[in-house]
C-alpha positions in Angstrom: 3.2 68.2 -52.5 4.4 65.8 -55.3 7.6 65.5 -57.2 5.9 66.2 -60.1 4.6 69.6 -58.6 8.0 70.5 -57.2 9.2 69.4 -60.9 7.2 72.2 -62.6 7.6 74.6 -59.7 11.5 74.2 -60.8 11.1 74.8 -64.2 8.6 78.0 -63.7 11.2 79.4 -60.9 14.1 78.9 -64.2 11.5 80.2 -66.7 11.3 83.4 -64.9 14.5 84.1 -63.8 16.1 83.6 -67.7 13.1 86.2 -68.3 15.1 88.2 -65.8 11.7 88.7 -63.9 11.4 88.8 -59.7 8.1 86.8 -58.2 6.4 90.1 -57.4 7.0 90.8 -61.3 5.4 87.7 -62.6 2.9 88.5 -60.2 1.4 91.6 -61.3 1.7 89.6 -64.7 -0.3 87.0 -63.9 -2.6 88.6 -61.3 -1.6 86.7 -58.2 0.2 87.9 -55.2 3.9 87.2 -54.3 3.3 84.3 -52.0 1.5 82.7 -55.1 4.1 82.6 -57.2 6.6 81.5 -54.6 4.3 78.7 -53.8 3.7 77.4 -57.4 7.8 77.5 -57.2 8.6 75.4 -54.3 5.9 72.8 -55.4 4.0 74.2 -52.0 1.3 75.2 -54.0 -0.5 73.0 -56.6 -0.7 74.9 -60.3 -4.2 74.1 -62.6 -4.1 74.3 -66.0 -5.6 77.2 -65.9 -2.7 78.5 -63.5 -0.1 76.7 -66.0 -1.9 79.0 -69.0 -1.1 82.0 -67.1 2.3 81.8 -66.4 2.7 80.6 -70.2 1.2 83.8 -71.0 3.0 85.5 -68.7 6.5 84.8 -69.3 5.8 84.4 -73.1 6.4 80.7 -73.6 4.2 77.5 -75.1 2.7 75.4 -72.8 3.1 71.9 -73.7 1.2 68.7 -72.4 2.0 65.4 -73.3 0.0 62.3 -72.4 1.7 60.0 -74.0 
């Protein structure tokens, strides 16, 4: 995948673990399996908004998106 991808996989993968939460945790959260979560995280998988709105929602955060 792209930087960019692996970029927000980094910053989920932080997210969750200074919410103290495992990827089977966020998981259940978000209503996506294990392998999901590990895949947004390594940048293997690429997120949608839709997918970004979850794990905002999930791990109790804003999502922010800047265009310019």
């Amino acid at each position: 995948m792209s930087d960019i991808t692996e970029q927000v996989g980094a910053l989920i993968r932080e997210a969750r673990k200074a919410k103290g939460l495992s990827q089977e945790e966020l998981a259940k959260l978000m209503g996506v399996t294990k392998a999901a979560i590990s895949g947004y995280e390594t940048g293997k998988q690429n997120l949608t908004v839709g997918t970004l709105y979850k794990v905002s929602i999930a791990l109790n955060l804003p999502l922010k998106i800047s265009l310019g």
